[in-house]
C-alpha positions as CSV (number, residue, x, y, z in Angstrom):
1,X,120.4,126.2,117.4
2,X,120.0,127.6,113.8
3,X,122.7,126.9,110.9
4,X,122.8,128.6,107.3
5,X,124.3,127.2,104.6
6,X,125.0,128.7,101.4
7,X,124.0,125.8,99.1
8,X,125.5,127.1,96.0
9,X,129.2,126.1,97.1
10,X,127.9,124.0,100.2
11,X,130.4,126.2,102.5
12,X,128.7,127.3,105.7
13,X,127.9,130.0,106.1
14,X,127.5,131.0,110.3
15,X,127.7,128.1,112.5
16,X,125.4,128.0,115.7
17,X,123.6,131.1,117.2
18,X,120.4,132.2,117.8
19,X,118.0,132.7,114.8
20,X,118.0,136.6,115.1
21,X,121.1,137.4,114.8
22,X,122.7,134.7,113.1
23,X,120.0,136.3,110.3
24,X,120.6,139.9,110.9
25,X,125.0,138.6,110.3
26,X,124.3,136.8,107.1
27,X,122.4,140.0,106.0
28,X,124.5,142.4,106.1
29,X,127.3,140.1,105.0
30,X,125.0,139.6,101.7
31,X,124.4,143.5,101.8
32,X,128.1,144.5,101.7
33,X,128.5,142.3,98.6
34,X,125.5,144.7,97.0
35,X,122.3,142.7,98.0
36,X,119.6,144.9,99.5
37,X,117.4,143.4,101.9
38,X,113.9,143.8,102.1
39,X,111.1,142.3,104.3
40,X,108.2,143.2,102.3
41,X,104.7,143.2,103.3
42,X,105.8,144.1,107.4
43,X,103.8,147.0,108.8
44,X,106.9,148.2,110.3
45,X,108.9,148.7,106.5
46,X,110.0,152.2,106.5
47,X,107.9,154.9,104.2
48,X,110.8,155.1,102.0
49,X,110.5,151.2,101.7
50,X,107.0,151.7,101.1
51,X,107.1,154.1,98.2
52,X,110.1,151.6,96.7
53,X,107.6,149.8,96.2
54,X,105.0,152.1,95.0
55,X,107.0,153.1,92.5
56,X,107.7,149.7,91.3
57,X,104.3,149.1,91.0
58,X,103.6,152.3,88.7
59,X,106.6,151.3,86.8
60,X,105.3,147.9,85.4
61,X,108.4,145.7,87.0
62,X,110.9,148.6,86.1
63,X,113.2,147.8,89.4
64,X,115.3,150.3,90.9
65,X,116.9,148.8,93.4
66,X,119.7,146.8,93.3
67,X,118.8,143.3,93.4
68,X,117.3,141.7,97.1
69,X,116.3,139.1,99.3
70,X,113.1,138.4,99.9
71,X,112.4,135.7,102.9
72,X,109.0,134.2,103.4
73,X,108.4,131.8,106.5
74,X,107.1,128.4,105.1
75,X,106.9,127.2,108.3
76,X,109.7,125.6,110.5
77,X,111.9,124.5,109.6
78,X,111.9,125.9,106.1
79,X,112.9,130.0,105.2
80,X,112.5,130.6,101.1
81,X,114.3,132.9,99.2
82,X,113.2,134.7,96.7
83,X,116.1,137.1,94.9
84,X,114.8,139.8,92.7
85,X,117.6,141.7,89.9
86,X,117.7,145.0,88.3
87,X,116.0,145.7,85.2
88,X,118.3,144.8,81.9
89,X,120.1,142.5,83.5
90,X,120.7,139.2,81.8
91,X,121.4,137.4,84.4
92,X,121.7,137.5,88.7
93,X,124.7,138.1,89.9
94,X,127.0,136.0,92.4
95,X,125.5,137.5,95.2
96,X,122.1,137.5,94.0
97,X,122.5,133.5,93.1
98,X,123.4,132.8,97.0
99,X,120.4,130.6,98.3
100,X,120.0,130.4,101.9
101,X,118.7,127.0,103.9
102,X,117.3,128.0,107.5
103,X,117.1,124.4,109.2
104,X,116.0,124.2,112.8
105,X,117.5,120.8,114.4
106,X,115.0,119.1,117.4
107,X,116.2,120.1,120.6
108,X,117.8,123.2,119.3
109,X,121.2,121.8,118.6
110,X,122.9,123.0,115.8
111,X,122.4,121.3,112.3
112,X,126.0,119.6,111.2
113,X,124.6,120.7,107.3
114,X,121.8,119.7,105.2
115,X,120.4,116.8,104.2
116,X,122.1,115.2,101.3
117,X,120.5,116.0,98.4
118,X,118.6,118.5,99.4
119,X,118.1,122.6,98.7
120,X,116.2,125.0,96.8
121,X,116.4,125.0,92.5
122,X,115.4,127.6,90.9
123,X,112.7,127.7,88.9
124,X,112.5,128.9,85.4
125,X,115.0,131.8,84.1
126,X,115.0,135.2,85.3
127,X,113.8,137.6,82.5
128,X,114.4,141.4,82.4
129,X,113.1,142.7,85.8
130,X,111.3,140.0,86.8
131,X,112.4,137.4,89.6
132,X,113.8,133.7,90.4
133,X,111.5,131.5,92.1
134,X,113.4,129.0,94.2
135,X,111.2,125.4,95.0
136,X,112.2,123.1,97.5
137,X,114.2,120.5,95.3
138,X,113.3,117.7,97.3
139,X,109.2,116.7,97.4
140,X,109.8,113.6,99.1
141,X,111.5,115.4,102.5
142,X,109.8,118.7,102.2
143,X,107.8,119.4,105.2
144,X,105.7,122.6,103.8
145,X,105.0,123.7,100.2
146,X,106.4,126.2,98.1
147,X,105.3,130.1,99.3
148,X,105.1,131.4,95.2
149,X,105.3,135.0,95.6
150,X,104.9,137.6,98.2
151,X,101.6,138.7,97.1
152,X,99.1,137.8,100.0
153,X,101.9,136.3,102.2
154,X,101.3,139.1,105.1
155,X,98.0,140.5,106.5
156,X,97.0,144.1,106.0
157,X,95.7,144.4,109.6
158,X,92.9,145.1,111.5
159,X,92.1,148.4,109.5
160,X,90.8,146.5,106.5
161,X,87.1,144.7,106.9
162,X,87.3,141.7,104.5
163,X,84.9,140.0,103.3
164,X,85.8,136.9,104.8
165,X,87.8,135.5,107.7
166,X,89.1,131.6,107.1
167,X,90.6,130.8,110.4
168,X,92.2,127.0,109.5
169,X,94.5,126.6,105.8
170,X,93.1,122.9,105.2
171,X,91.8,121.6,102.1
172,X,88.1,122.8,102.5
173,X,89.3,126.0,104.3
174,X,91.7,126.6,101.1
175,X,88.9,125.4,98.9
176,X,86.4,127.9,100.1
177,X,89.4,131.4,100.5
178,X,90.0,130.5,96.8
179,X,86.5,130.6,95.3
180,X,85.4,133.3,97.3
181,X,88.7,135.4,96.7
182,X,88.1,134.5,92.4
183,X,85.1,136.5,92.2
184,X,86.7,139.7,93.6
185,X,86.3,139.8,97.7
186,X,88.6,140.3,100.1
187,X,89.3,137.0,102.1
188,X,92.0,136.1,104.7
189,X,93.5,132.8,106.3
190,X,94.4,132.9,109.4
191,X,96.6,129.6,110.2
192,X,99.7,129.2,112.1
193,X,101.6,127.2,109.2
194,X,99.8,128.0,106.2
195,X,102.0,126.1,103.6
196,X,102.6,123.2,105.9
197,X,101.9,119.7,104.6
198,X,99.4,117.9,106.2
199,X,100.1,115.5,108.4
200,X,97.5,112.1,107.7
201,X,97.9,110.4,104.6
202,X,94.4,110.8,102.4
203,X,93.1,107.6,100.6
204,X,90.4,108.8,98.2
205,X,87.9,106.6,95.5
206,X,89.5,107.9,92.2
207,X,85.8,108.2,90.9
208,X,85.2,111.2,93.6
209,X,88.4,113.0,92.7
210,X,88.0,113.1,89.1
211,X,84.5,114.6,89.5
212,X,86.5,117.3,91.6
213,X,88.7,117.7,89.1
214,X,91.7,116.5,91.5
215,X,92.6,113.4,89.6
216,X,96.2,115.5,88.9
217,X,96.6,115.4,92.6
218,X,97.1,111.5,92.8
219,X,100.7,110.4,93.8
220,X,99.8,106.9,93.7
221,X,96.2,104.7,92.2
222,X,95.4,100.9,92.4
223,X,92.7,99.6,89.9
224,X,90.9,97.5,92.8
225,X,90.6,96.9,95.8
226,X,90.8,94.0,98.3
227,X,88.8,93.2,101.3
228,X,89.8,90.3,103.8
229,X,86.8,89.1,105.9
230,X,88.4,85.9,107.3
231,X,90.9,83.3,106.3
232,X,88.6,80.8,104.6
233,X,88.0,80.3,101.2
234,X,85.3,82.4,100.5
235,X,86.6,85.4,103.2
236,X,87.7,87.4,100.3
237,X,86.1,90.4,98.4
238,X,87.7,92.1,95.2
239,X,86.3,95.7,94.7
240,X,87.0,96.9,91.2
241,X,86.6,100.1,92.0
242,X,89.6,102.5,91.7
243,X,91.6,104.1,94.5
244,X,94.3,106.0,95.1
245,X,96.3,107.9,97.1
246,X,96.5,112.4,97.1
247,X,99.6,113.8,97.1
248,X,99.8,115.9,100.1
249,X,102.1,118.4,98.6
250,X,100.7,118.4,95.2
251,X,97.0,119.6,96.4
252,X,98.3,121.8,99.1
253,X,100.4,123.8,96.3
254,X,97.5,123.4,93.8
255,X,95.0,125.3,96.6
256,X,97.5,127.4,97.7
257,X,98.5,129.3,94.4
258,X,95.2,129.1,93.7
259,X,94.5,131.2,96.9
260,X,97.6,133.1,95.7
261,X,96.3,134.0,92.3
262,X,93.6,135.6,93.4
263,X,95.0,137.6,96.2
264,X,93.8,136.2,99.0
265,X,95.9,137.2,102.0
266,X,97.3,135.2,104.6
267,X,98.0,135.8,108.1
268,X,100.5,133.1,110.1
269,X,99.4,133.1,113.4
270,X,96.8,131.1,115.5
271,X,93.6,132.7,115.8
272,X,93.4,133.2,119.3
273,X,90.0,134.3,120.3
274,X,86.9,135.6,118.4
275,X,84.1,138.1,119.0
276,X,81.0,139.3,117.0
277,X,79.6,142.0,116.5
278,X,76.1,143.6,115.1
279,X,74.6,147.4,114.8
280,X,72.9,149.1,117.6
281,X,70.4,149.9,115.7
282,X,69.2,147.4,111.9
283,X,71.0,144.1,113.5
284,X,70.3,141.4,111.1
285,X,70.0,142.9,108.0
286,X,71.2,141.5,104.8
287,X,72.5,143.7,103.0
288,X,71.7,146.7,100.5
289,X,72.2,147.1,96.5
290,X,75.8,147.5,96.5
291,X,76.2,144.5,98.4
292,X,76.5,143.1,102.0
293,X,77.6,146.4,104.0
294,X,79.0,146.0,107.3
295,X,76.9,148.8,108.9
296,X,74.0,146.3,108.7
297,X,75.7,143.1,109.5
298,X,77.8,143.8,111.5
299,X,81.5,141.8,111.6
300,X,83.3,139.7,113.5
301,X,86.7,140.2,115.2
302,X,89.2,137.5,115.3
303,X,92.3,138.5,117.4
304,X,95.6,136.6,116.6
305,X,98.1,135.2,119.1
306,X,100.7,137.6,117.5
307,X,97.9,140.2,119.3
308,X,96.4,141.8,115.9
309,X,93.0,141.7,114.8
310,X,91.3,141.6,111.9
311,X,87.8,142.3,111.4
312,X,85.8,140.4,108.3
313,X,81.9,140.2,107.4
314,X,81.8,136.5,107.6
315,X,84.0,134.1,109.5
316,X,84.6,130.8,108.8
317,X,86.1,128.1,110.9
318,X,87.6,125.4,108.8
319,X,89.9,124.4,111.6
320,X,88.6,120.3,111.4
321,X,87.9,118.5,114.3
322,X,90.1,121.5,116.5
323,X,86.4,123.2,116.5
324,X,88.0,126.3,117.2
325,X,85.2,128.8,117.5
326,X,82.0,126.7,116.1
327,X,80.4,125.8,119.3
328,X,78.6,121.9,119.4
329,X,75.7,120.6,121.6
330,X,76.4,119.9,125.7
331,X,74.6,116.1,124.4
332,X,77.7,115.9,121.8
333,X,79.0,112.0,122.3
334,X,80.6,111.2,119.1
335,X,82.5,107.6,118.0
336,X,86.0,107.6,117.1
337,X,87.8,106.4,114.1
338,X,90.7,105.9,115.2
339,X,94.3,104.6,113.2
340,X,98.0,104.1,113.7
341,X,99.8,104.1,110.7
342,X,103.7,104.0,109.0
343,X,105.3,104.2,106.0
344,X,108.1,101.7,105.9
345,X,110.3,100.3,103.8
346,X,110.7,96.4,104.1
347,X,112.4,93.5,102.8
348,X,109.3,92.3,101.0
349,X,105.5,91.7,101.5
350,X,102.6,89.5,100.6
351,X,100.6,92.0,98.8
352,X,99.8,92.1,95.4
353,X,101.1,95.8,94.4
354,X,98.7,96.6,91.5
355,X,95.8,95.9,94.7
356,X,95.4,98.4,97.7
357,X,94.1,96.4,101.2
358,X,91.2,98.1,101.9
359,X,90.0,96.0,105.1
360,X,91.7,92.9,106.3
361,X,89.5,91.6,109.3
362,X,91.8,87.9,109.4
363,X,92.6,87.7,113.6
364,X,95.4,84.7,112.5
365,X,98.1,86.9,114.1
366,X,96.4,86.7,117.7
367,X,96.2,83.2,118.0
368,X,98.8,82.8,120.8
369,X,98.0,86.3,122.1
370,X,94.8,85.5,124.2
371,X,94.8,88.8,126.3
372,X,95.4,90.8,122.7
373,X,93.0,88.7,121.0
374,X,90.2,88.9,123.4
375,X,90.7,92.9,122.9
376,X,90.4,92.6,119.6
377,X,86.7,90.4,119.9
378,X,85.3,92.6,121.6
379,X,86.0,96.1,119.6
380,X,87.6,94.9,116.2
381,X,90.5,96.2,114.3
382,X,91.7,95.9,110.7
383,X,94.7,96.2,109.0
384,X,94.5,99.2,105.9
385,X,97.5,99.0,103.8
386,X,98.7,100.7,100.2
387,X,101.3,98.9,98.6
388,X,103.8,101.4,96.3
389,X,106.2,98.4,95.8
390,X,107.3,95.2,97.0
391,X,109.9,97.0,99.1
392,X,107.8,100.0,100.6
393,X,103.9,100.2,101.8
394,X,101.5,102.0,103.9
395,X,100.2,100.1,106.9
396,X,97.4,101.5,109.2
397,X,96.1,99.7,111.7
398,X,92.2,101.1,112.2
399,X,89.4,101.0,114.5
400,X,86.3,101.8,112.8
401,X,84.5,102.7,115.1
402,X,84.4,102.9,118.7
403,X,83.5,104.5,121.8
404,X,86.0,105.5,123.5
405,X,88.4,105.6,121.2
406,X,91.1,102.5,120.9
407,X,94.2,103.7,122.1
408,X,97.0,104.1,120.0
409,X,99.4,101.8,122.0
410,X,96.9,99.5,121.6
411,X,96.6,100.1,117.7
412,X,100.5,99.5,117.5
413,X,100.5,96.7,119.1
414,X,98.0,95.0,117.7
415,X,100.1,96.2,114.2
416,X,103.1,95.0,115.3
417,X,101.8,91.4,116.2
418,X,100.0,91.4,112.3
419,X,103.4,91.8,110.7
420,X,105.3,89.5,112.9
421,X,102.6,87.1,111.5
422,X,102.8,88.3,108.3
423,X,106.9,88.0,108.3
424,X,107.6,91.6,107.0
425,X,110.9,92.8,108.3
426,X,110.6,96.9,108.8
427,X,114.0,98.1,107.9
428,X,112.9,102.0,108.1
429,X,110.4,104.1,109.1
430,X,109.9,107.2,106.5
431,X,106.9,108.2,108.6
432,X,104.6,107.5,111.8
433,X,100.4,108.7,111.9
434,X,98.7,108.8,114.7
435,X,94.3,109.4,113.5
436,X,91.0,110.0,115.4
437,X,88.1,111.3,113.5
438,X,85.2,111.8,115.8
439,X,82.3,110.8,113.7
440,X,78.4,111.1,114.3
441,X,76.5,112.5,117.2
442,X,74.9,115.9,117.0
443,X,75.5,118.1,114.6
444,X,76.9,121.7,116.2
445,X,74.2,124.0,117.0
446,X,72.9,125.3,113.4
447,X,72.9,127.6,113.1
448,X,75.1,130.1,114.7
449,X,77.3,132.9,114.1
450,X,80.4,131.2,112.8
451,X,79.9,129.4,109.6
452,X,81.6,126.2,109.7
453,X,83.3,123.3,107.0
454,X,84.3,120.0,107.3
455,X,84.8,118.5,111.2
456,X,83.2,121.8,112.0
457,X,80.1,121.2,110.9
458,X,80.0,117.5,111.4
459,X,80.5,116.6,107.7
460,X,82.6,113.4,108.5
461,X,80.8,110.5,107.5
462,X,79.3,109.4,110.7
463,X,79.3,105.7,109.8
464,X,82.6,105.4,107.7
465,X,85.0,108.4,108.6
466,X,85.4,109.4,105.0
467,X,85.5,113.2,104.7
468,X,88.2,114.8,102.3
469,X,86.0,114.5,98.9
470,X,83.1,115.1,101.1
471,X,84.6,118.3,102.1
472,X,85.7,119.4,99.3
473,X,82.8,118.8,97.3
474,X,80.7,121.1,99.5
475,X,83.3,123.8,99.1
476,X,82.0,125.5,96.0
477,X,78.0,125.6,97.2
478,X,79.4,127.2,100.8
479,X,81.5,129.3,99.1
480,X,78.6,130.5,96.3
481,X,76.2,131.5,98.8
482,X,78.8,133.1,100.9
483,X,79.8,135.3,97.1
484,X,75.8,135.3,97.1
485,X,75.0,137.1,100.4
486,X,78.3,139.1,99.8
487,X,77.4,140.8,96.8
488,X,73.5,141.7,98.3
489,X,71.9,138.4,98.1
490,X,69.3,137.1,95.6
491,X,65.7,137.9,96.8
492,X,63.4,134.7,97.3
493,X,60.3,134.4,95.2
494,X,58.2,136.3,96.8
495,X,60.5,139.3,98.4
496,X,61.1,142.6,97.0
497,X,63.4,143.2,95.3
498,X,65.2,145.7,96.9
499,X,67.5,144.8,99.7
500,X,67.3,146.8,103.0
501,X,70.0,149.9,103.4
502,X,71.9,151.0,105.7
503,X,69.7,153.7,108.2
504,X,70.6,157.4,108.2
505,X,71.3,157.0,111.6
506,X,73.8,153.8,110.8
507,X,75.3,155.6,107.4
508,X,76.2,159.1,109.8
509,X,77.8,156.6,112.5
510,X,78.5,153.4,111.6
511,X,81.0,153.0,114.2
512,X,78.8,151.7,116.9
513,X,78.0,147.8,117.2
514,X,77.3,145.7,120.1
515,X,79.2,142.4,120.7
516,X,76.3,139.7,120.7
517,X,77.9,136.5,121.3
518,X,77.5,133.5,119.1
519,X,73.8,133.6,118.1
520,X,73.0,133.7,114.5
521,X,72.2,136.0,112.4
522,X,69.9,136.1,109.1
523,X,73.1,136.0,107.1
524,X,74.8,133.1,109.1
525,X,71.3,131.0,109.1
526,X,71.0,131.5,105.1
527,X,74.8,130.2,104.9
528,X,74.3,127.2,107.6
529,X,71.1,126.5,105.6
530,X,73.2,125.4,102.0
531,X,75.5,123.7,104.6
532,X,73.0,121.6,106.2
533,X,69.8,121.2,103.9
534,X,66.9,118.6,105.2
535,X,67.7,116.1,102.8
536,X,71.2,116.3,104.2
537,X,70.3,116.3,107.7
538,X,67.5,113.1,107.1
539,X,70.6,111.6,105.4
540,X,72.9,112.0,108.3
541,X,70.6,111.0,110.7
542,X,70.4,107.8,108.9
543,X,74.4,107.3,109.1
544,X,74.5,108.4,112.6
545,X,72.1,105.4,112.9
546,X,74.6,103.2,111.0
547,X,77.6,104.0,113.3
548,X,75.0,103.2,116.5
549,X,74.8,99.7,115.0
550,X,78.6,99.2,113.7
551,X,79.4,100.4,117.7
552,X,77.7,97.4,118.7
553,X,78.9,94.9,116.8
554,X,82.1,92.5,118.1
555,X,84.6,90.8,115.3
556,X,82.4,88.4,114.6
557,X,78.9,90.0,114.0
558,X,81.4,92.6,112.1
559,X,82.5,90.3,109.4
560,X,78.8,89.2,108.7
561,X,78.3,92.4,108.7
562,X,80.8,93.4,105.9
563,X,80.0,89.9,104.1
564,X,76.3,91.4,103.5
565,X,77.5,95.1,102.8
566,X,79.9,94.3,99.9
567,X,77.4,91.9,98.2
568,X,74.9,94.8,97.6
569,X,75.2,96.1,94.4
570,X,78.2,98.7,93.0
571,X,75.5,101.6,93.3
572,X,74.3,101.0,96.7
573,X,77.7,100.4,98.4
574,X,79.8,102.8,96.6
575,X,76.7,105.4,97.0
576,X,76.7,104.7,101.2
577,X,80.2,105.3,101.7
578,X,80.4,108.4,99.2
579,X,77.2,110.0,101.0
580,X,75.5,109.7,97.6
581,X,72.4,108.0,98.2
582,X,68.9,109.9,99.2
583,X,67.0,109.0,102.0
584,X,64.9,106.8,99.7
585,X,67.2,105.0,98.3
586,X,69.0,104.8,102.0
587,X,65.4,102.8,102.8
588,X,66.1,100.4,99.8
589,X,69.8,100.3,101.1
590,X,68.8,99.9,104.3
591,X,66.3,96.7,103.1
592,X,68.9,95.4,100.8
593,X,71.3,95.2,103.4
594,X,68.9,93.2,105.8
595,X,67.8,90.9,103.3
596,X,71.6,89.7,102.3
597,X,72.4,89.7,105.8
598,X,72.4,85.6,107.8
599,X,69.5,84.8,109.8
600,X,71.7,85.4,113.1
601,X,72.7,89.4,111.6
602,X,69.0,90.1,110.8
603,X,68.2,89.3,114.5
604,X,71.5,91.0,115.6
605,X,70.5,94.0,113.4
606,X,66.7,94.1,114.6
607,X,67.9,94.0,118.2
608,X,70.6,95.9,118.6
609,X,69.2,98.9,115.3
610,X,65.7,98.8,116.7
611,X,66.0,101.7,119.5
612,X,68.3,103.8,117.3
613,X,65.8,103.0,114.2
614,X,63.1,104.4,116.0
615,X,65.4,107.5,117.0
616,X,66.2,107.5,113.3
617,X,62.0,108.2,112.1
618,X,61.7,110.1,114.6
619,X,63.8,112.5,114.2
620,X,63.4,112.7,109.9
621,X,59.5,112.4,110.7
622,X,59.7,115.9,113.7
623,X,62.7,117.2,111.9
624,X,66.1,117.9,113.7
625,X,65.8,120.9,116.1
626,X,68.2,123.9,114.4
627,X,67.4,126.6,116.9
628,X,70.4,128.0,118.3
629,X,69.9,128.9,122.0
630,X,72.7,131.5,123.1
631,X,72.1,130.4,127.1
632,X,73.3,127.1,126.4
């Protein structure tokens, strides 16, 4: 159920057929009217394809063909077209003008044309042998960012070791191919839909994103925000402390021609199953003086669903909370954060627009819903919301915590009885979010073979579930010592300062290796070691203590807890939630926070936080156990 449409004179083009050869017709109907086309990068291109291109290459952009298609996959339902044109030529000609939309319709049923309004534009003018680039022309309905350029767009196969292996095209995983790739190495993502948008809306403190030097990819930013404990006079709490909202598509397209600038390649497929590898003989090694060499340490081989492999030096799963291939503890009993969410447009609402919500805790809307409302004592809910007008706003519905997770029905429901209450009238629904963020528990065992980012290696914030500055604010350390160990590693004070090379044995043969499962190696430890450094890991241990006593708490006990958090001061709250705070000044948090808190919380608190406390110091005091047993 595929349908082309020729969006320069809106005529259609084919009308329903099967992808293939629906594709294969329009193709040689564009190739009769003097259009070549090409599908570049494809193992199976012909050798006189091949040296086409080589000869382009040597020519500087001197094109000798006639002009082409070139069709990159942004991922369903979205083909772009990218038309090249000979050299001299002042401008494309009709054929090479034609601009092709590939939309697949749910169900397979054939599309009756394209949205209003929407296509490809081209982007800037063509100049003397160079190209068009066409953009999706519509931001607000695009589902997957703009592919800019065929460079790195296909994988060069399982004959090429890189350096690295990104199995997951998220922001940290994007974050991480991108540094690593600037200074020179050979990286590759492997993700099924590598320009896709992604699919959760990101709420951000602007603060965060400015020292990240994201503050470009903001779509939307409130000056304060607003925090409802209960309906009573005093229930309300005005944090002047900026927020905004990221623009999906903005930072996707920022990291991904990032990613594309430097050549890192990327392969669309899932990665289907991994396996490592390590010499017969020198396992472990770290490297010699021209660098990490895989003859001493070894490589691992991820094998794609499409059925190629690829082999790389390092492999990284930044695949979140999916955990692909970085295994976690058998104890592993996280909370969940979990959130029902939509972007509507409405008649009007009671917020104040130049505010975002940022917790409203008010139960008024369950007052005649005594089965709902009882839910809602016992594991609480609030209403998150980001107002972009008095006609359209971002609600989410949100569990902080909870174990198990609140079901999304239930989430729904609970929404849909606040804005009954409320008297907003939904008269569309642009789009529907369905979260859960585990959060807290053990960290996965560290280390281990496969270096991990983000939900992978338990970065969320265990008592808050705030992760995306988080996660890409470690990206330029993980990716530094990764570009560290690559290029032969810096010795320690005290080392030589020569790095071992390969044996004579391993340089005559360096073919033989011996899988060895998920244990880590020297190289993996010194990596998971910049991921997970003791101050980080007494730090976490502190929030995962946090989350124990937020799990506890019913509405009420909640709200007093909230009433004592945001009457700390700006550098002790803000500092929690953005995981700034050292464990010392996590004790002096941790005191503050008891000593605003009621008489009734201090008791709640000292009951209920005592057994986790004393899990807490013990476990900074002994230190968190890091050894990575393989017979687990």
């Amino acid at each position: 159920g595929w349908r082309f449409q020729d969006l320069r004179d809106r005529e259609s083009i084919a009308k329903s057929a099967s992808y293939p050869e629906n594709l294969k017709a329009e193709l040689e109907r564009l190739r009769g009217r003097g259009v070549e086309n090409r599908v570049l990068g494809q193992r199976s291109a012909t050798p006189e394809a091949r040296r086409e291109r080589e000869r382009e290459r040597e020519g500087e952009g001197q094109v000798r063909a006639p002009p082409y298609l070139r069709l990159t996959l942004l991922g369903s339902p979205f083909v772009a077209v990218r038309v090249g044109m000979p050299l001299g030529a002042t401008r494309l000609p009709a054929a090479g003008r034609t601009r092709i939309l590939c939309q697949q319709q749910p169900g397979g049923r054939p599309s009756s044309g394209a949205p209003a309004g929407f296509g490809f534009r081209c982007a800037g003018g063509a100049a003397a042998g160079g190209t068009r680039r066409l953009r999706l022309a519509s931001p607000a309905s695009a589902s997957s960012v703009e592919a800019p350029g065929a460079r790195g767009t296909e994988a060069q196969g399982a004959q090429t070791t890189y350096d690295l292996v990104v199995v997951g095209a998220g922001p940290s995983g994007l974050a991480v191919a991108e540094r690593v790739a600037s200074r020179g190495r050979k990286v590759v993502v492997v993700d099924p839909n590598p320009t896709g948008l992604w699919p959760n809306n990101y709420g951000v403190w602007i603060d965060e994103f400015e020292a990240l030097g994201l503050e470009d990819c903001l779509d939307k930013t409130w000056s304060e925000a607003t925090v409802f404990l209960d309906s009573g006079e005093e229930g309300e709490r005005t944090l002047r402390r900026p927020y905004g909202r990221v623009d999906r598509k903005k930072l996707k397209t920022k990291l991904y021609e990032a990613c594309v600038e430097h050549k890192v390649v990327f392969k669309e497929a899932l990665a289907a199953d991994v396996k490592h590898f390590t010499p017969c003989s020198g396992a472990g090694a770290k490297g010699h003086s021209d660098g990490l060499h895989v003859s001493t340490c070894g490589f691992s081989r991820v094998t794609c669903s499409d059925g190629e492999e690829l082999r790389g030096k390092l492999l990284l799963d930044a695949t979140g909370h999916a955990k692909k291939f970085v295994r976690f503890r058998d104890d592993y009993d996280p909370g969940y954060q979990g959130a029902y969410g939509v972007l509507v447009t409405v008649d009007s609402h009671p917020f104040d627009v130049d505010k975002m919500l940022f917790m409203d805790w008010r139960d008024d809307h369950l007052r005649n819903l005594p089965e709902l409302k009882a839910r809602n004592d016992r594991t609480p809910t609030f209403l998150y919301a980001m107002p972009f007008s008095e006609t359209e706003i971002f609600f989410e519905e949100t569990s902080l915590v909870a174990r198990p997770a609140v079901p999304f029905d239930d989430l729904k429901e609970r929404m849909e009885a606040r804005l009954k209450h409320l008297g907003i009238t939904v008269k569309g629904v642009h789009e529907e979010e369905f979260c859960l963020i585990p959060m807290g528990s053990s960290l996965p065992y560290v280390p281990q073979r496969a270096l991990g980012i983000g939900g992978t290696a338990g970065m969320v914030h265990p008592s808050t579930g705030y992760m995306v500055s988080r996660m890409l604010g470690a990206a330029p350390g993980l990716a530094d010592t990764i570009v560290d160990i690559l290029a032969g590693g810096q010795p320690k004070i005290g080392e030589g300062v020569s790095m071992p090379s390969p044996t004579p044995r391993q340089a005559q043969d360096p073919g033989k290796f011996v899988e060895t499962g998920d244990r880590a190696t020297p190289v993996s430890a010194e990596v998971w070691e910049s991921v997970w450094p003791e101050e980080r890991l007494s730090q976490r241990e502190f929030f995962n203590f946090g989350m124990e006593v937020l799990l506890s708490l019913d509405l009420a006990k909640t709200r007093e807890f909230f009433k004592a958090f945001f009457s700390l001061t700006d550098y002790h709250w803000q500092g929690f939630l953005s995981s700034r705070l050292s464990l010392p000044e996590l004790v002096v948090f941790g005191l503050s926070l008891f000593s605003k808190s009621s008489w009734q919380m201090r008791g709640s608190l000292v009951g209920l936080g005592l057994p986790g406390l004393v899990g807490m110091i013990t476990a900074v005091v002994t230190g968190t156990d890091k050894k990575y047993d393989n017979n687990k």
